[in-house]
N, C-alpha and C positions, 0 to 999 in steps of 0.2 A: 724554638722548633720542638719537632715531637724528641722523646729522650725514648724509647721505646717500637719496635717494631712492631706490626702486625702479618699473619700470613692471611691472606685474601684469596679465598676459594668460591665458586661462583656457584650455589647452592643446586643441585641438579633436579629442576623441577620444573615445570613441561606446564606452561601457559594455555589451557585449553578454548582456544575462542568462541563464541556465541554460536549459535549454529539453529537456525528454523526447524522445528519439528514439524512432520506431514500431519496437514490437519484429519485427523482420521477420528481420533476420538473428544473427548471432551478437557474438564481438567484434571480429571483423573487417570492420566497417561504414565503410563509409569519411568518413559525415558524423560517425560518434564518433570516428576519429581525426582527422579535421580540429577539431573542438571540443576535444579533448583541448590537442593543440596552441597554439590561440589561447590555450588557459585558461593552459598551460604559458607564453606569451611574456607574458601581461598577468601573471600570479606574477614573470617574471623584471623587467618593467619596473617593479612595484610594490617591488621589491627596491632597483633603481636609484634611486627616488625616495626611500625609504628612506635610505640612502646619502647623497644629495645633503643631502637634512634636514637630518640630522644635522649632514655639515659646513657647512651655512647657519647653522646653528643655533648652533654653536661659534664662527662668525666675530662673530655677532650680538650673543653673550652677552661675547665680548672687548672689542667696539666698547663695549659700553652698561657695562662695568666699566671701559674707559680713559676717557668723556665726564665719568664722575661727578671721577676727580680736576680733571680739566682745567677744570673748571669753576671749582673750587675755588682752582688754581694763577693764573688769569686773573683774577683781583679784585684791585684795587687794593692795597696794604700802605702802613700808616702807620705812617712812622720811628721814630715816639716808643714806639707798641702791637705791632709789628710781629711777635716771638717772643710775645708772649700768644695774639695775635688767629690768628697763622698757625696753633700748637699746636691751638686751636681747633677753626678750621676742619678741620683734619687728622683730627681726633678725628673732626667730622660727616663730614666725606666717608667715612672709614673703616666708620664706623655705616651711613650709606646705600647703602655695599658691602654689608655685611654682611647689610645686611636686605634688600636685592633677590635676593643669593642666597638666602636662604630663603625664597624666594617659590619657588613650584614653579610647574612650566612648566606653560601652560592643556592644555583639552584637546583644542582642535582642533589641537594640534600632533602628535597622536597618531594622527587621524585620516586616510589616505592620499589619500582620497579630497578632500578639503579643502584638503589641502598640494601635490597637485597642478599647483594654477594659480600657487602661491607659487614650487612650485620651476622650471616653465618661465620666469620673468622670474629669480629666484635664480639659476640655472645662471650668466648671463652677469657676474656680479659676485663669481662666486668668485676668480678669480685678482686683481679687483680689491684684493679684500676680504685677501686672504692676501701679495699685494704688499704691502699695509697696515702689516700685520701688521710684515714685516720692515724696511719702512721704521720702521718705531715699535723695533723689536729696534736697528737700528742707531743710532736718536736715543739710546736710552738710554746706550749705547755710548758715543758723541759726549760726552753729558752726564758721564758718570764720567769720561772722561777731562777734560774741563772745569773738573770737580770738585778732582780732582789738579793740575792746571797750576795754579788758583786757591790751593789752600793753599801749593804751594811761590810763586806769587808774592808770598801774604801771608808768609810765613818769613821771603823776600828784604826784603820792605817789614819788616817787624818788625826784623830785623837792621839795615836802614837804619837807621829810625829812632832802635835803641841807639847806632848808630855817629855818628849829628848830634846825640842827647843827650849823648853824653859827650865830641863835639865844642863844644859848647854848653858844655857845665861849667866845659872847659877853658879857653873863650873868657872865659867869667863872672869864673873866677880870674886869668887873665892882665888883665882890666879893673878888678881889683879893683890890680892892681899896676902899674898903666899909668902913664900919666904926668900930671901933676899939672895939664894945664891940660881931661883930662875929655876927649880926643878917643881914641876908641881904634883899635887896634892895622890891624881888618881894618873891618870892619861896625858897622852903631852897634848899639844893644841893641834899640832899637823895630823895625828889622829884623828882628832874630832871634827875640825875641821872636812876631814877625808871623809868623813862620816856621814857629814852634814851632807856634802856633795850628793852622797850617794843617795841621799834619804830624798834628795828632793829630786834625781833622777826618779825615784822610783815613787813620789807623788806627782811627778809631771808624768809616767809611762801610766800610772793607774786611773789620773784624768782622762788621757785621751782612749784605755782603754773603757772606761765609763763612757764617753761620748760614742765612740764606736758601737758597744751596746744599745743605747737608746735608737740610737738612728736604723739598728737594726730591728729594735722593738716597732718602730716608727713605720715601716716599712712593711712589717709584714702585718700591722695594724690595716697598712690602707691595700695589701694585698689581699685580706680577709674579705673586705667591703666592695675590691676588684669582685672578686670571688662571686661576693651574694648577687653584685648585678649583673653579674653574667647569667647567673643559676635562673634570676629572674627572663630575661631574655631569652633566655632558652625554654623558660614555662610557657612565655609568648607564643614561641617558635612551633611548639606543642600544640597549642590551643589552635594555632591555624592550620597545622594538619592534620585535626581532629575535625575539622571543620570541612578541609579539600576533601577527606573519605565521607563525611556525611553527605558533601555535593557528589563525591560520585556514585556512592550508593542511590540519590538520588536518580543520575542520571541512567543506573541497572536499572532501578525502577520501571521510568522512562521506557525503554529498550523494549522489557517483556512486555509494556501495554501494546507498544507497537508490534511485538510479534503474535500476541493475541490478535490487534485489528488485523493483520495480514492474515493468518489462518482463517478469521472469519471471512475474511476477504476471499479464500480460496475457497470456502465452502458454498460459500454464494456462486461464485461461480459453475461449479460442480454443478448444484442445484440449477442452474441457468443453463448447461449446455445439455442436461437430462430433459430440462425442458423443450429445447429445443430440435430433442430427438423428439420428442413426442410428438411435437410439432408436424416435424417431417412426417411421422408414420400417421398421423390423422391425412396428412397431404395426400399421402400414397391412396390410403382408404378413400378418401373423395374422389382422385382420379380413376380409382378402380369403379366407382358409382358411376360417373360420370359416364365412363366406357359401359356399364350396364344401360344407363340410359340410353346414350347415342345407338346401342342393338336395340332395348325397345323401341325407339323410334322408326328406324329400319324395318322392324315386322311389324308396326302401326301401316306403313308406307307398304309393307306385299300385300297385308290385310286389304287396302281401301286398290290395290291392283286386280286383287280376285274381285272384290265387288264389281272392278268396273267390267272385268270382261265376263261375271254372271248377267249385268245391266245388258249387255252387246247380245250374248246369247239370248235375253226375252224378248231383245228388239227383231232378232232374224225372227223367230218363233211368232212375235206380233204378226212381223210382215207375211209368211206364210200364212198362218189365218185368214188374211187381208185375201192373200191371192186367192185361196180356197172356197173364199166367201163369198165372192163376187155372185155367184148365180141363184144364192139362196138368201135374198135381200130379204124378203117379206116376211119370210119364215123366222128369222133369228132375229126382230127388232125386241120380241121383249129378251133373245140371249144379249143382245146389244146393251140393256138396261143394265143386267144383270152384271155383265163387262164392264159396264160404266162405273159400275157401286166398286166391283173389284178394281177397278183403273184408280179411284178415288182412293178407295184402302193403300193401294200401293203406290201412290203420290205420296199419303199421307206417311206411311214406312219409310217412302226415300226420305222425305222432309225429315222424318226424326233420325232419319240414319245419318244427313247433311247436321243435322244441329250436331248430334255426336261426336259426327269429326270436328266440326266448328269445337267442341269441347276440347277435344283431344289435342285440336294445334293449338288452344290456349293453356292446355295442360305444360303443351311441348313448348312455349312460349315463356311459363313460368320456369319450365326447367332450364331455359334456355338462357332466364336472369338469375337463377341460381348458381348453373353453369361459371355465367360472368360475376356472377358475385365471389365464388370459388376462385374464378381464374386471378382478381384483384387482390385476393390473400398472397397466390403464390406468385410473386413476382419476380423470383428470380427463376422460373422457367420458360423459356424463350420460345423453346420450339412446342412445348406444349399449346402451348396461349396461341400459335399460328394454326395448329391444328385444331383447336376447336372453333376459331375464325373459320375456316373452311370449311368446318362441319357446319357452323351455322350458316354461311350461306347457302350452302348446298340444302339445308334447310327449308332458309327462306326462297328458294328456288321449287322445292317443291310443294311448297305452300302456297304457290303462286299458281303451279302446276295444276294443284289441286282445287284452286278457286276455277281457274280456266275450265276444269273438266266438269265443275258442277255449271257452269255458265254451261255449258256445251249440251249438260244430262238436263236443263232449265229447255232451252233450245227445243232438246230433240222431244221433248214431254209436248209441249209445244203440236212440234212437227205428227208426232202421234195422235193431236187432238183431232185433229185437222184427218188425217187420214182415216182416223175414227168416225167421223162425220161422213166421209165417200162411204166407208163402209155401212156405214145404217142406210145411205141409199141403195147402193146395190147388192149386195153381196151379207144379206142379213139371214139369208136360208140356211150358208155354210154352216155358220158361228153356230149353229145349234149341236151339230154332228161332232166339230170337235171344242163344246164347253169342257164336256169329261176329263178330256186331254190337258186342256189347259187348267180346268181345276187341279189337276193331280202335280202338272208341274210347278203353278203358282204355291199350289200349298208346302212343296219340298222349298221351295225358293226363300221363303217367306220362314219356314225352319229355320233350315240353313244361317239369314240374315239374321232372325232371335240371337243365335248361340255364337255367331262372329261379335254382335250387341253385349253381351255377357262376358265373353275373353275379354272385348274393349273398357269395360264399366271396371272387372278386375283387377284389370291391366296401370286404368286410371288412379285406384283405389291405392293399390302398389305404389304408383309414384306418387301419390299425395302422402306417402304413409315415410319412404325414400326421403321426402324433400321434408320434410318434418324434421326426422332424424338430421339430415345436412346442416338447416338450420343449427337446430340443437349443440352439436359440435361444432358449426363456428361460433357461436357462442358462448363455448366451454374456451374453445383457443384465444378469444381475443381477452376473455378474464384472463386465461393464464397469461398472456401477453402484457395485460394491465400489471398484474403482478409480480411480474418478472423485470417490467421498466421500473416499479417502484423500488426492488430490490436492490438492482442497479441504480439506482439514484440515492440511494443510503450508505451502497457501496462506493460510491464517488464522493461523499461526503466527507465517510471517514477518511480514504487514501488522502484527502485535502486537509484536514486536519491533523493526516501523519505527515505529511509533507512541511506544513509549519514546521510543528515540532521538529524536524527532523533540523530545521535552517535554524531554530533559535539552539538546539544544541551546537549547527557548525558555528554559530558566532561566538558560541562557549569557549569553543574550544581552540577557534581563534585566537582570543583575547588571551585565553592561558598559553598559549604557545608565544605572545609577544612577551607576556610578563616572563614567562621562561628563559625565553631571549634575552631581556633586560637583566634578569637573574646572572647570566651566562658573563654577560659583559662586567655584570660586577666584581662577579669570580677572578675574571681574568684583570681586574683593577687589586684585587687584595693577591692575587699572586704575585703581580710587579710589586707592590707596596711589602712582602715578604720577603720579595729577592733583596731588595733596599737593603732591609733591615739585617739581614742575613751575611749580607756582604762581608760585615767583621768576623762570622761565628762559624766561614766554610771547612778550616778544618773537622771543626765538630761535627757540620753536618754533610758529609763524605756518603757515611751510613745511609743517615736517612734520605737522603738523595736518590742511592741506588734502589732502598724500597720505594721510594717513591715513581721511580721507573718500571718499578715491576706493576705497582698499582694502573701508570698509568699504560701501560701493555695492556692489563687484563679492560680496562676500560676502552680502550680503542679495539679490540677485540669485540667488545658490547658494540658498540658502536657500529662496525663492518656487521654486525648480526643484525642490527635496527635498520641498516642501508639494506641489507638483504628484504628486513621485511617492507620497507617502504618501496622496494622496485618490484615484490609481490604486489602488493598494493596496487601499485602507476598500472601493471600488465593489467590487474583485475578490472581498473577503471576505464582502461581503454578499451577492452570486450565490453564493458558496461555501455559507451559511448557507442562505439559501434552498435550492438542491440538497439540503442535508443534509436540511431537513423532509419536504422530497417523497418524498427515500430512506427517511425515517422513517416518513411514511404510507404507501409503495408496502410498505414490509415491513409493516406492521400488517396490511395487506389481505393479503396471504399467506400471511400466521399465520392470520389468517381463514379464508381459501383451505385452507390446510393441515387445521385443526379439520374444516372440512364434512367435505371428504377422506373425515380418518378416521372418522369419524361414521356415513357411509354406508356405507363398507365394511365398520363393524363392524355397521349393519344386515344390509348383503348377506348377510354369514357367516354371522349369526344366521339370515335368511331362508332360506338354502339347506341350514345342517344342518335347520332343521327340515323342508321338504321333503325332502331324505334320509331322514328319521327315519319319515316318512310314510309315502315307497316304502319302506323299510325291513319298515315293518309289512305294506302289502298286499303285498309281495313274500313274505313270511314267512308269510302267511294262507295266499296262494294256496299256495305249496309245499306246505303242509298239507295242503289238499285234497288236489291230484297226487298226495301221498305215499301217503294213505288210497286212493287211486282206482287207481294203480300197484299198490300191493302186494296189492288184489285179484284183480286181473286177470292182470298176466305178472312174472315175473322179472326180463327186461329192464328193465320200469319203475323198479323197485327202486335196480339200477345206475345209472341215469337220475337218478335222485334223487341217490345218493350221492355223486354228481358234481354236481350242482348246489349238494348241500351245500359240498362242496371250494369250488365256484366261487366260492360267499356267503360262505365264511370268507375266501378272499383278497379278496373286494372291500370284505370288512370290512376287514382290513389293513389295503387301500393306504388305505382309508378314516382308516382310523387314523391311518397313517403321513402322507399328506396335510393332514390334520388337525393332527397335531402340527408338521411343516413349517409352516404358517400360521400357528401361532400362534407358531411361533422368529419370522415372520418379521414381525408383528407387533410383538410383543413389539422385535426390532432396531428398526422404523419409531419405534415410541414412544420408547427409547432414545437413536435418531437424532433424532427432532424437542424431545429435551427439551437436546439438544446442541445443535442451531440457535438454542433459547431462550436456552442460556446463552451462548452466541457473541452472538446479538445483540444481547445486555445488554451484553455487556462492550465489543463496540463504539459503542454506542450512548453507555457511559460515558466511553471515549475519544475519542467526537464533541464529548460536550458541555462538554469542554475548553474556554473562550475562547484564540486563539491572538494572542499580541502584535504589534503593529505592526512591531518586526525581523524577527521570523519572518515576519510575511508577504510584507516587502520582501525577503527570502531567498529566498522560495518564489512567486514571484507567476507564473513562469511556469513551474511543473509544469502538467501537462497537466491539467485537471478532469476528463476524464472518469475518470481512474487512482481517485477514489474512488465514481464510482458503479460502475466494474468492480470491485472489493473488495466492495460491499455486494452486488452481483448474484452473485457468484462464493459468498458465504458463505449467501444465500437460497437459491441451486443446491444447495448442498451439504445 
């Protein structure tokens, strides 16, 4: 056992955990190179301690291999047993070397964070401990040459002794020839005899102390050789936790790649939801258009009401004429001509003023599928999208409105031809008296209808110029939208390859925590194999007992501090688990969110071709009519037509072409959201991972919010 105390104080220095920095700027951040740094001195000092171990470790293992012989050397010997009993002993001590080396060293020797407090009270006992050492190098030294001086004084003694035996011999024979009254020559025989006794006492006490020397030579020969293979075992011992620190500097490595991909992670984001403001405020601006349209249309609609009731005002004015004219028939057949030509002029004005409008409800037509193009961006506005349904039918109501009342001004032109005809018979004298009259009014009417022609044309000009710009910026959004899904999908890549990572570290650190365990239990197999051994030497070890008590105080102290930090930990994991759920039901309700979505707008679509398909048909009717009604009447009409025709085969087109766009872009939507399904499976399956209690104490202060930015960032996308 140990023959020396240590005092064991727990080095007061403050573990600082990893911690996310806000992704703000680049790598030149000056609180990541000060964290770099600290990380960089607490690796170098964990090196040092390392180091120190080691050689504490080495001094420990020499001391507790030199205690066993000396134990052994310090017990009594009896003169009579004494080469049995010492052989023996020698043999045990040998054996209880042998089998404390193969005891392997525990595991909180491995541990840096543990040996910590060892090596700040160690540090002050190395030079003691290695002074030791050469004090012990030089004993042995001392002892060999001891050894030497001892046989050649047994030589010297052994040569005596032949030289007083065969003085003795000599003496024997000279007394055998002495002289006859029996006294002899030098010494008497009981003398020499007494002599002799003693002499060979004291070559039998100087053998067995010669053999007693050897065996002590002998001894601390194979204690030397104890020695070197323990020193070696301990270079071992070294080598592998020169190797645990290169695996965990690895595993820092690891760590800051990961908290790099997460910053970038947040920055994408950022970037993603800046986009998505902009999104909105382009939204806002189209609906603000929109609302400008829907008033244009409106004052298109009082516009084509003053027409009709200036048409109502020339019809009273006709029929007065009519009444006025009745008695002056003859007179006014060539004002009747002249009426004719003007009648004809102002058929031919209504007709261009009718094609106009016919312009303008195809204007209002186009806006009306830009409208719905608009409204299938924004889809998560509910009540918008019902109000501009209502606006368009109210619309298509007055567009209907307005076919009727040209069928009506068709009719009553008609009805006017006809009453035009009564008057050239009767009533042609009037129409002379007031042509004047009616020149002066047709010419203001005829103004009037130019400059209403001119606001319209402007007006048209306007919205074609409106719906251009629209276009344009949905064009700009659906790029940014392209853009912004690919982001997100680069963004989901990496969180999936941190995610690995993140499991092949827990199985790391698993596996070190079983081997630690297995460490643990061997420990506690060389404790009991120590108490064994110890059983005979408890008075002696009283002392070291008591330190050993205090040791094991100040470690179970450590320990209640590790329980502290591992029920930090449990608390941190289970707010983490909780978050997970919440982000589990907040995406359920999105997928939710997401189905309505598409749901309605694959209403909408349905709802608006078949309106299309409607106006389709009464557009197609009416034309019919015109067509038969044109090609009775004038040539011009004919033209008229043939160009309406043109117009309806392009609106078929764009119709078409629009049409087919939707449904690509559909079709991508559903693509895209069968991609968010499978995205959210697969994170959802590397949620429901359990993560071990070292990983967590790894990880306990990354940021939380870093996974509900991943799960919001993969919902956006």
């Amino acid at each position: 056992m140990f023959s020396h105390t240590v005092d064991i104080k727990r080095p007061e220095q403050k573990w600082t955990p990893l911690q996310l920095l806000p992704a703000v700027g680049k790598s030149d951040h000056p609180e990541l190179m000060q964290h770099l740094a600290r990380l960089r001195q607490e690796i170098a000092d964990l090196r040092d301690y390392s180091e120190r171990v080691t050689k504490e470790l080495r001094a420990l293992q020499l001391k507790q291999d030199s205690d066993l012989p000396r134990t052994a050397a310090e017990r009594p010997i009896d003169t009579n047993t004494a080469p049995e009993v010492f052989h023996i002993e020698a043999e045990k001590s040998v054996r209880g070397v042998e089998r404390f080396n193969d005891i392997p060293l525990p595991a909180w020797t491995l541990d840096m964070q543990l040996m910590c407090p060892l090596i700040s009270a160690y540090d002050t006992r190395l030079k003691d401990q290695q002074a030791l050492l050469d004090r012990r190098e030089t004993d042995v030294k001392a002892l060999a040459e001891n050894v030497m001086t001892l046989t050649k004084e047994n030589e010297a003694l052994r040569n005596d002794v032949r030289s007083k035996a065969s003085q003795l011999q000599a003496l024997f024979a000279g007394d055998g020839e002495g002289n006859s009254d029996g006294k002899p020559g030098g010494k008497s025989i009981v003398a020499l005899l007494h002599e002799k006794d003693e002499l060979e006492e004291l070559h039998n006490v100087t053998k067995e102390q010669n053999e007693v020397l050897l065996k002590q030579n002998h001894l601390m020969k194979c204690h030397v050789e104890q020695c070197e293979q323990t020193m070696e075992l301990l270079r071992s011992q070294v080598v592998e936790a020169e190797e645990q620190e290169a695996a965990a500097s690895e595993t820092l490595r690891h760590n800051k790649a990961l908290e790099q991909l997460l910053n970038e992670a947040k920055i994408q984001l950022e970037e993603l939801l800046e986009e998505r403001d902009s999104l909105q405020a382009s939204k806002e601006h189209q609906e603000r258009e929109l609302s400008t349209l829907r008033s244009k249309c409106s004052q298109l609609e009082d516009q084509t009401a003053m027409l009709q009731q200036q048409l109502n005002k020339e019809r009273q004015i006709a029929q007065e004429a009519e009444e006025a004219s009745k008695s002056r028939e003859a007179e006014k057949q060539l004002q009747v001509q002249a009426l004719e030509d003007q009648l004809t002029d102002m058929q031919d004005n209504f007709v261009q003023l009718s094609h106009e409008n016919e312009d303008a409800d195809r204007e209002t037509q186009k806006a009306r599928e830009i409208i719905d193009y608009l409204e299938e961006k924004a889809s998560a506005l509910e009540q918008e999208n019902e109000q501009v349904k209502n606006s368009l039918s109210e619309l298509n109501q007055k567009y209907q409105e307005l076919a009727i009342e040209k069928e009506k001004l068709s009719a009553s032109a008609k009805v006017v031809k006809n009453q035009l005809d009564k008057i050239r018979e009767q009533h042609a004298s009037e129409l002379v008296l007031q042509r004047s009259l009616m020149d002066d009014r047709f010419e203001g009417a005829t103004n009037q209808l130019q400059q209403q022609v001119e606001q319209l044309r402007q007006r048209t000009q306007d919205l074609a110029t409106s719906n251009s710009d629209l276009t344009l910026r949905t064009e700009a959004a659906e790029r940014r939208c392209k853009i912004s899904d690919a982001a997100a999908t680069q963004a989901q890549q990496e969180l999936r390859s941190a995610s690995r990572s993140h499991q092949a570290l827990v199985q790391q650190l698993q596996q070190t925590k079983i081997s630690l365990e297995k460490e643990r239990d061997k420990l506690r197999e060389e404790v009991d194999a120590l108490k064994v051994t110890t059983a005979d030497t408890v008075s002696a070890a009283v002392n070291e007992k008591q330190r050993l008590e205090q040791e094991l105080v100040q470690v179970r102290s450590a320990l209640a501090s590790e329980e502290q930090v591992k029920r930090h930990a449990q608390s941190s994991l289970d707010t983490l688990k909780e978050r997970i759920t919440e982000l589990n039901g907040r995406n359920a309700s999105i997928e939710d969110e997401l189905l309505g979505i598409r749901r309605k707008h694959e209403k909408e679509i349905d709802e608006v071709k078949r309106q299309y398909s409607e106006q389709l048909s009464l557009a197609e009717g009416k034309l019919r009519t015109l067509a038969q009604e044109s090609q009775a009447k004038e040539q011009q009409a004919i033209q008229l037509m043939k160009e309406e025709e043109e117009l309806r085969q392009k609106m078929q087109r764009e119709y078409d072409n629009e049409r087919n766009t939707l449904e690509s872009k559909i079709s991508k939507l559903r693509s895209a959201n069968s991609l968010l399904r499978s995205k959210m499976l697969e994170l959802f399956q590397s949620l429901e991972v359990p993560p071990s209690k070292d990983y967590v104490l790894g990880m306990t202060s990354f940021d939380n919010g870093s996974v509900r930015s991943s799960c919001i960032t993969e919902s956006l996308s």
